[in-house]
N, C-alpha and C positions, 0 to 999 in steps of 0.2 A: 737325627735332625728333623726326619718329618712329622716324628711324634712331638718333638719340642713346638714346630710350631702348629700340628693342632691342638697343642692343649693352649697356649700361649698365642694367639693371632699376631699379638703385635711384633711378636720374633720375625717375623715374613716382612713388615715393615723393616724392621732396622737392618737386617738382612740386604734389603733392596737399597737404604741409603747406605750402607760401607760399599755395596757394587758401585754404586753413581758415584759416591767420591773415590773410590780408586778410579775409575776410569777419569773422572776433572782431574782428579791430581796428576795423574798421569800423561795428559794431556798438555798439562802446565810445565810439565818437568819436561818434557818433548818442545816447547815452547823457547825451553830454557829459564825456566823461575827455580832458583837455586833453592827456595826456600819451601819449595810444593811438598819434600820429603818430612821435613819436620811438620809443617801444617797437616798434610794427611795425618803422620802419627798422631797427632793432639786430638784432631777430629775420630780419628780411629777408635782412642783409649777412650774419648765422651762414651762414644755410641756401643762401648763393649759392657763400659760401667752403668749406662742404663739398662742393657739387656740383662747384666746383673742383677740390678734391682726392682726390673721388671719382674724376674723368675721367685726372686723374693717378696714378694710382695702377693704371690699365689696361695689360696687355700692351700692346707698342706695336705688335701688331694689331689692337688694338682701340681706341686713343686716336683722338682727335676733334678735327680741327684747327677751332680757334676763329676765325671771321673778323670 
């Protein structure tokens, strides 16, 4: 993971927004928002599929083979 994000900066970015929305959402569901669980998931898959397309989107000296 550390080499992902020095090659990739912005992986540390998204990285830090799925921390902050786990912990809102989890916050919400402690609240009792019935509906925190599904919203995090949708907000989750956004921010996985851009770190996807983040990594694709690198010189292919610097892509990241996914195992």
């Amino acid at each position: 993971m550390k080499k992902s994000i020095k090659k990739l900066p912005e992986f540390k970015a998204l990285d830090d927004s799925i921390a902050s929305l786990s912990i809102q959402y989890g916050k919400k569901l402690l609240d009792g928002d019935t509906s925190a669980v599904d919203a995090l998931k949708k907000d989750l898959a956004e921010l996985r599929n851009r770190k996807i397309l983040s990594a694709q989107n690198q010189p292919a000296s610097q892509k990241i083979i996914w195992s």
